[in-house]
PASE-945624 format. One line per 8 residues: number of its first residue (from 1); for each residue x, y, z of N, C-alpha, C, O, CB. Coordinates in Angstrom, 3 decimals, m for minus. Each point is the difference from the previous one (the first is absolute). Glycine has a CB too. Layout:
BEGIN
NUM	X/Y/Z/X/Y/Z/X/Y/Z/X/Y/Z/X/Y/Z  ... .
***
This chain:
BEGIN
1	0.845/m1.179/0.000/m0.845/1.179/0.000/0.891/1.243/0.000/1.071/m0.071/0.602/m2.923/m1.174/0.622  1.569/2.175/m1.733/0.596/1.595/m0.231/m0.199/0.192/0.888/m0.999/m0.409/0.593/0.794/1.302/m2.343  1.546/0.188/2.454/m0.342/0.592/1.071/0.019/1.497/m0.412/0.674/0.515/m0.892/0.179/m2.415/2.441  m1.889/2.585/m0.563/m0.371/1.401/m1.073/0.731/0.900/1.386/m0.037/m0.757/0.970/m2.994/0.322/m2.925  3.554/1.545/2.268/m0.015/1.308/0.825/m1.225/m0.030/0.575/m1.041/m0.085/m0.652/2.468/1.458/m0.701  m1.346/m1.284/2.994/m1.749/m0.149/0.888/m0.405/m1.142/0.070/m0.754/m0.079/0.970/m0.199/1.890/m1.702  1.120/m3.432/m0.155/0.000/m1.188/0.658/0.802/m0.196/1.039/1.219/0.116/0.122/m1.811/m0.796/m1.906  m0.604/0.236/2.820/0.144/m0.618/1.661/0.705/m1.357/m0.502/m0.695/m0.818/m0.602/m1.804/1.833/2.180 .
9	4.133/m1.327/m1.301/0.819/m1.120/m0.371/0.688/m0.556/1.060/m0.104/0.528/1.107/0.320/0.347/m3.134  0.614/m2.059/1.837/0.415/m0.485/1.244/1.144/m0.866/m0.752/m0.301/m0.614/m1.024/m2.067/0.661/2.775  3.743/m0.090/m1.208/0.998/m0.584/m0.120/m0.458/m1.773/0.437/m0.225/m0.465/1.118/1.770/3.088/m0.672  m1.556/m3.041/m1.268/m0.408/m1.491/0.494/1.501/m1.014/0.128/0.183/m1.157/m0.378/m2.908/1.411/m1.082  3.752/0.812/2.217/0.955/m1.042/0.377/0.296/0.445/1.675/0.544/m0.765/0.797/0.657/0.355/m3.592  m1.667/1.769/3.130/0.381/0.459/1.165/m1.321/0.517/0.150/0.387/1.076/0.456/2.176/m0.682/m0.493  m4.051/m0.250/0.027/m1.050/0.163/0.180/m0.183/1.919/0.102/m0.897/0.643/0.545/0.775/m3.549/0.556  1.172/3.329/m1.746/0.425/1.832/m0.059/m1.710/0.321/m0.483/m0.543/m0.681/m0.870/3.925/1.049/m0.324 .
17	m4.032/0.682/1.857/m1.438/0.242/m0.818/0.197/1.432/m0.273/0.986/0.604/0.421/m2.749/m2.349/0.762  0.945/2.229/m1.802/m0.085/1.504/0.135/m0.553/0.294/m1.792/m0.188/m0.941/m0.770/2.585/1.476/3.137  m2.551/0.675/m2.696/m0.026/0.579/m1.052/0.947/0.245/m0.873/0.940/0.767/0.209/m2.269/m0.223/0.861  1.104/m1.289/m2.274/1.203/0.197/m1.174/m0.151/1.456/m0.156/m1.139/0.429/m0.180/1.076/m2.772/m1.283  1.222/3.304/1.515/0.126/0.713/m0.538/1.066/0.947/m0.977/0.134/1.220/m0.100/m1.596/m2.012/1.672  2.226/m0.491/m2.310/0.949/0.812/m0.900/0.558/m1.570/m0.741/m0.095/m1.024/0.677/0.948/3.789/1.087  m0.377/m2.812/m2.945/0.204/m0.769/m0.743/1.567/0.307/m0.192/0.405/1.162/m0.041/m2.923/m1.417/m0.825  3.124/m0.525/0.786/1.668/0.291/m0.759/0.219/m1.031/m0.827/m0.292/m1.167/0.262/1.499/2.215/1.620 .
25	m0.610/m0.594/m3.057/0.378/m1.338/m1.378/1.568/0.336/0.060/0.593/1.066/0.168/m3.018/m1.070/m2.339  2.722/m0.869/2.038/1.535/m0.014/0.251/0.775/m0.507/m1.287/m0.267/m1.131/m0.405/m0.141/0.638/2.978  1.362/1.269/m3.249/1.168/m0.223/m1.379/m0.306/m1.715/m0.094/m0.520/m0.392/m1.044/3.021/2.598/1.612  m2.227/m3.090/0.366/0.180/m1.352/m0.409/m1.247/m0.987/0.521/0.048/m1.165/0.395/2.622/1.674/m0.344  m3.696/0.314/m0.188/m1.725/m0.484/m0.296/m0.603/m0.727/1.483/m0.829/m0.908/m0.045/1.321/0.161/m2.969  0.129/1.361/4.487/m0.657/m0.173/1.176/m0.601/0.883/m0.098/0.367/1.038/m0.552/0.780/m2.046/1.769  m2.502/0.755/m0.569/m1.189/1.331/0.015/m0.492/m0.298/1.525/m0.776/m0.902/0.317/m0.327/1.065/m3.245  1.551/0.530/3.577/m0.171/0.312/1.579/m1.276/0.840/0.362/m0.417/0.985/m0.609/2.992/m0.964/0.800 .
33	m3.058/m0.558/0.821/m1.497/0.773/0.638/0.340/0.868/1.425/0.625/m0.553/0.905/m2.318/m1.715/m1.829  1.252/3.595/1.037/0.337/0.544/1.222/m1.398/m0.125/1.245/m1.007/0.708/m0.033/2.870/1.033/m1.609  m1.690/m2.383/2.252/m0.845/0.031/1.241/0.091/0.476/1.166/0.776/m0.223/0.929/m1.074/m1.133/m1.784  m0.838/2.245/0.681/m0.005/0.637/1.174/m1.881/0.269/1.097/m1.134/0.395/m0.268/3.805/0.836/m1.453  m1.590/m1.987/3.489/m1.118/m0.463/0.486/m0.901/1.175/0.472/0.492/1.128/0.002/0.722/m3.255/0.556  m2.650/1.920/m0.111/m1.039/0.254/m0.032/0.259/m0.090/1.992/m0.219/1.149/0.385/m1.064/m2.068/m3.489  1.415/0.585/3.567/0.373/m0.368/1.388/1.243/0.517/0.507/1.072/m0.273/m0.540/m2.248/m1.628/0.168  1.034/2.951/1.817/1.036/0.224/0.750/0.533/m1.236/0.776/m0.636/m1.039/0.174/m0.238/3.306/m0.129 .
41	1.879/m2.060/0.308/0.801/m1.213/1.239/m0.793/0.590/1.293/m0.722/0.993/0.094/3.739/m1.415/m1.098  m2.583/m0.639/2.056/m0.501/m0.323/0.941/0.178/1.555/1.126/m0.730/0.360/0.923/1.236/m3.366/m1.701  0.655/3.597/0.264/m0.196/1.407/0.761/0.133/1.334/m1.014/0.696/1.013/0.061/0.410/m2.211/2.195  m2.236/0.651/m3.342/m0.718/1.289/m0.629/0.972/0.688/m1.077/0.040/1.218/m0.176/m1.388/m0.738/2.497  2.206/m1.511/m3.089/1.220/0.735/m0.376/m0.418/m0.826/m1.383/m0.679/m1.026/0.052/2.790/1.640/2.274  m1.524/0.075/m3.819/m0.484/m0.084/m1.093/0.750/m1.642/m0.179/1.074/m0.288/0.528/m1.468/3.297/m1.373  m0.245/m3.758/0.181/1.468/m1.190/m0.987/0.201/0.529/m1.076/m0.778/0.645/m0.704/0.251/m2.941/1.208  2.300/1.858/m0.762/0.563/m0.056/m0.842/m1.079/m0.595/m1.282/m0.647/m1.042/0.115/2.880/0.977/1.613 .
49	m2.264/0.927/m2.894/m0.156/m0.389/m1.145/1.181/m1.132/m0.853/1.156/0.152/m0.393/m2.501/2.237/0.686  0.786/m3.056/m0.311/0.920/m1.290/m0.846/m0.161/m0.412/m1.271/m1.062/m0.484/m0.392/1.080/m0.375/2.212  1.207/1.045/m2.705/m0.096/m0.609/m1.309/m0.157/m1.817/m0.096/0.738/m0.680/0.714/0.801/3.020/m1.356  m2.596/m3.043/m0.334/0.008/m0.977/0.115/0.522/m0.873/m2.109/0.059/0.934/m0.800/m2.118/m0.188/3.820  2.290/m1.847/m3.563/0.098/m0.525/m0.499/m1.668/0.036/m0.715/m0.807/m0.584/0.723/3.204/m0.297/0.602  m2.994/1.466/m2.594/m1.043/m0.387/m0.431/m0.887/m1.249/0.000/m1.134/m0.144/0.456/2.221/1.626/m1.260  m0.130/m2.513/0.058/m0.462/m1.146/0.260/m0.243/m0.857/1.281/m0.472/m1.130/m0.123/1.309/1.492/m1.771  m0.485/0.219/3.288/m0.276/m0.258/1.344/m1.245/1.049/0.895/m0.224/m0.002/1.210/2.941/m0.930/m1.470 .
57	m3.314/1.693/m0.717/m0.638/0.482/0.411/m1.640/m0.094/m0.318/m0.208/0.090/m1.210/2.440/0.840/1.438  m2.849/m1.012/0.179/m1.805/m0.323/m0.168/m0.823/0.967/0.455/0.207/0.602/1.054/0.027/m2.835/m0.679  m1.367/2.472/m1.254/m0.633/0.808/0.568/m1.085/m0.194/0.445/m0.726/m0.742/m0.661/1.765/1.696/m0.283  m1.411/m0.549/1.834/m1.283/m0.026/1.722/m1.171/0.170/m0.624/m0.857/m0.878/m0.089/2.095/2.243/2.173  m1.355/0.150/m2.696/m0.717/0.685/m0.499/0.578/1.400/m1.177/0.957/0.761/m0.145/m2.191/m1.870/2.490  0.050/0.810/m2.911/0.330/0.542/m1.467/m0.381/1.397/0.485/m0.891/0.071/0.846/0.318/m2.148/m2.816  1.225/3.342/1.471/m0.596/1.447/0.141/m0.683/0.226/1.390/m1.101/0.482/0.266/0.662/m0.433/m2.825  1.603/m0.632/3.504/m0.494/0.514/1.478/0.284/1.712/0.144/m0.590/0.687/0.834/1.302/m3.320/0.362 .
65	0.072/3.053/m1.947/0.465/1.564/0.608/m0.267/0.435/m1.225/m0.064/m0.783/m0.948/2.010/0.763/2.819  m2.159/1.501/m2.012/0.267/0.499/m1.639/0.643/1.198/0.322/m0.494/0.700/0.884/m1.584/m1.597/m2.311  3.148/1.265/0.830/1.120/1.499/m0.136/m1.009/0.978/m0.324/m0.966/0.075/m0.760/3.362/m1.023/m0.338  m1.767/1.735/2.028/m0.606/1.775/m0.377/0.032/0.427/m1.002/0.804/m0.560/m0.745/m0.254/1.272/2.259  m1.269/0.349/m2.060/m0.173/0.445/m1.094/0.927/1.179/0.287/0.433/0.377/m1.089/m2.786/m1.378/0.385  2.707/1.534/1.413/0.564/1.318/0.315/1.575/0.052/m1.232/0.578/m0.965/m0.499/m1.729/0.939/3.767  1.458/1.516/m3.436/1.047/0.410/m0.988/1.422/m0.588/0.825/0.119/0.470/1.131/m1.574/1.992/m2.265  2.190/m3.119/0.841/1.317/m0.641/0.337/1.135/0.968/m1.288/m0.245/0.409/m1.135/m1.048/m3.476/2.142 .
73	2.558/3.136/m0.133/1.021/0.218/m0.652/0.441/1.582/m0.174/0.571/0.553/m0.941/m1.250/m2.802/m0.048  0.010/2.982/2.753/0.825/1.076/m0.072/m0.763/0.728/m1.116/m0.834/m0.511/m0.747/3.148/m0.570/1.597  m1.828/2.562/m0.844/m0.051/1.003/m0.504/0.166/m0.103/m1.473/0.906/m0.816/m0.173/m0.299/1.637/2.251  m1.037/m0.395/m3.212/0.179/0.227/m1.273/0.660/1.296/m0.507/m0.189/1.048/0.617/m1.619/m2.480/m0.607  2.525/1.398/m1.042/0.804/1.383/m0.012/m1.247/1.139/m0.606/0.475/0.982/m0.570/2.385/m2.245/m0.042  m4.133/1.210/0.681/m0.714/1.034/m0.410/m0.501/0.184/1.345/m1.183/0.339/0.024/0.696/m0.714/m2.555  1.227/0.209/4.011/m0.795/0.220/1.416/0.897/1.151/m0.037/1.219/0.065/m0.161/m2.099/m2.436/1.670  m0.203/3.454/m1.281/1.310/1.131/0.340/0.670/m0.120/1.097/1.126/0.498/m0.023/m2.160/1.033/m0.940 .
81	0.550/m2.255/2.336/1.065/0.123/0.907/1.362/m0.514/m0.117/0.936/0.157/0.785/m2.692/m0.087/0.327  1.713/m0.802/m2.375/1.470/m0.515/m0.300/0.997/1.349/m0.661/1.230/0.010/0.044/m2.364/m2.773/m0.651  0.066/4.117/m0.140/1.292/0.717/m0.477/0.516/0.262/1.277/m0.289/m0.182/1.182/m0.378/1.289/m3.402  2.083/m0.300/1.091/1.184/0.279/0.934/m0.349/1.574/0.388/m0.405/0.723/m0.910/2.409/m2.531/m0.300  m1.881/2.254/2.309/m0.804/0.955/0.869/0.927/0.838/m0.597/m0.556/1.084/0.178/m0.572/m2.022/2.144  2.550/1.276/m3.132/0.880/0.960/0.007/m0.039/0.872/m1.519/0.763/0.948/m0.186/0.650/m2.524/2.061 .
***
């Protein structure tokens, strides 16, 4: 099964759960999944996001999360607060 960005997935060698959220393809054709959990530790502190092996990874649920729509990537050079004030 495809794993999409916002599928609820789970490392099915170390039981890692959380939300896929970032894909990496790599020069010599590993394609790694970034997971990151949904659950604090036991004294309220974030987990580590973990890269996993594609093919070790499964997914829970399909389109559990969906990305913001909001503008990403910083300022555009037609924002005037970027001219140069001089």
């Amino acid at each position: 099964m495809k794993i999409n960005l916002g599928d609820r997935v789970e490392d099915r060698i170390s039981g890692y759960r959380g939300i896929a959220t970032a894909v990496a393809k790599y020069l010599n054709g590993c394609t790694r999944i970034l997971i990151e959990p949904e659950k604090l530790d036991d004294d309220g502190k974030m987990l580590k996001s973990l890269w996993f092996d594609d093919v070790q990874v499964k997914v829970t649920k399909k389109g559990s999360f969906a990305g913001g729509k909001q503008k990403v990537g910083g300022p555009a050079r037609s924002d005037p607060s970027r001219d140069d004030p001089a």
